[in-house]
N, C-alpha and C positions, 0 to 999 in steps of 0.2 A: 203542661199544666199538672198540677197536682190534685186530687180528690181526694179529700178526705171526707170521713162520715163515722157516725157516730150511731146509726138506728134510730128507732124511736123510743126506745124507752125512757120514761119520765123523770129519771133522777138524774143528778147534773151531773157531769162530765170534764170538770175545768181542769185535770190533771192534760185530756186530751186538748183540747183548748190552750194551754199552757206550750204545746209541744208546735201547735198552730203560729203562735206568738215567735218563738223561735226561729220557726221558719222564715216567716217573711220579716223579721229584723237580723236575719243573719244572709240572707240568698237573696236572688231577683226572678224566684220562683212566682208563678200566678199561683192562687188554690180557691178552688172551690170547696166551700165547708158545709156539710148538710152537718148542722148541730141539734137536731130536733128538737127538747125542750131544753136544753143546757142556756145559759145566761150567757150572753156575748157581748163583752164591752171591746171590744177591739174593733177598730176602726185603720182602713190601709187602703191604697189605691188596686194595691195586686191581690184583694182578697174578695170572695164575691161570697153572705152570707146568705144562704136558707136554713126555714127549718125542716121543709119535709119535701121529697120530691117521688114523683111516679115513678113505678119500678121500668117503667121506659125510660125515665128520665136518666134511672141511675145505670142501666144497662150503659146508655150513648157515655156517659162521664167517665163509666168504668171502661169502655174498652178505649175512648180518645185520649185517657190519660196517662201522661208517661209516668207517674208516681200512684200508689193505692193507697191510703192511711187510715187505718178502720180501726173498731172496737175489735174484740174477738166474739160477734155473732155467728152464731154456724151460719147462717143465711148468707150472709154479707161474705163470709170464707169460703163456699161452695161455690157464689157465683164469681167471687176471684179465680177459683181453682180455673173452672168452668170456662174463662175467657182468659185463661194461659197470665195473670194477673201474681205478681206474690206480693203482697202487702205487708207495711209495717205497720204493726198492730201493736196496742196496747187494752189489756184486757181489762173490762171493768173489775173492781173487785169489792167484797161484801164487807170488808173491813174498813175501807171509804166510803161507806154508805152510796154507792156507785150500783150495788145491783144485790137483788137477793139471795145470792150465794155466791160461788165461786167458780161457774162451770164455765164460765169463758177462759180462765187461766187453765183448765182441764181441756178444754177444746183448743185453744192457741199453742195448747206444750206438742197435742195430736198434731197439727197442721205442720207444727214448726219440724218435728221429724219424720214427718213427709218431704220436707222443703217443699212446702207450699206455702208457710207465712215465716216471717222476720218479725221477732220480740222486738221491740222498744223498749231498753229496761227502763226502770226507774227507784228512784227519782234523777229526774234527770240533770244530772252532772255533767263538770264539764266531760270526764271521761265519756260517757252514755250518749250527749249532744257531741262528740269531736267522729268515734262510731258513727253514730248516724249519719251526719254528712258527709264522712266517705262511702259509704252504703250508697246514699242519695247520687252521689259523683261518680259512681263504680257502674252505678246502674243509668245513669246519663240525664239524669232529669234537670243536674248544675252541673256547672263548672267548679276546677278549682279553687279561679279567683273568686268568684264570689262565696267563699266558705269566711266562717269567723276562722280569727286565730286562736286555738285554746291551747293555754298553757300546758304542758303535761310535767311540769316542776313538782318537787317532793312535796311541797307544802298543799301544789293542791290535789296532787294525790290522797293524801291524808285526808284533806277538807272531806273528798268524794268517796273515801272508804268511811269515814265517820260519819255521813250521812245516810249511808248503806247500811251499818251498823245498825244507827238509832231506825230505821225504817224499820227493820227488824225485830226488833227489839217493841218498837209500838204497835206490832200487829198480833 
């Protein structure tokens, strides 16, 4: 099973949510999603959503789950570290109006050269999504078959460098 979670803090979150969506229309992954107040229109049989859960709760999730998928909260990364967990993360950031600054991209860059956490870049292209599900396979949570097939053709290379680009470019 998969855990992902999100914290509680109160602005929404649907870049991660998006990453959610992915998952279980491309793998035969289960996921547990603590979304705290983020908006969840998704509907799936392998998806099971909350919004808030006790830090007992999330202890048992995080050490029974063969995948972690978190914001970049120090909290949420110390108790990955903590229970030998490395999670792929994506950080809220204050140019999304996602969080009031930018210290989770500051704390995920710490973690991630520790190898304690895995960025999730974004936005997420086929490049970024074809990465991750080997990640996901590498690390055993899917198999091969059920991965999408993503093109990695010139055209959509370009598509997913020009989308990288303009992200850039709007922040």
């Amino acid at each position: 099973m998969i855990f992902a979670t999100i914290g509680n803090d109160h602005r929404q979150f649907h870049r991660f949510t998006g990453l959610i969506s992915h998952i279980l229309h491309n793998t035969n992954s289960r996921v547990f999603y603590q979304h705290g107040y983020t908006a969840v229109d998704i509907i799936h049989p392998r998806l099971i959503l909350v919004d808030f859960i006790t830090r007992e709760k999330f202890v048992n999730l995080l050490v029974d789950s063969s995948i972690v998928l978190s914001h970049a909260g120090a909290g949420t990364l110390l108790q990955c570290a903590y229970h030998n967990k490395i999670p792929f993360v994506i950080p809220r950031r204050v140019a999304l109006r996602e969080h009031i600054n930018d210290h989770q991209v500051e704390t995920l860059y710490e973690f991630v050269q520790l190898n304690l956490a895995k960025e999730v870049k974004y936005p997420l292209t086929d490049l970024v999504l074809s990465e991750f599900f080997k990640a996901l396979t590498q690390a055993g949570a899917i198999n091969d078959h059920s991965l999408p097939n993503y093109s990695k053709s010139k055209s959509n290379l370009l598509v997913s460098l020009q989308a990288t680009i303009n992200s850039i470019l709007d922040s």
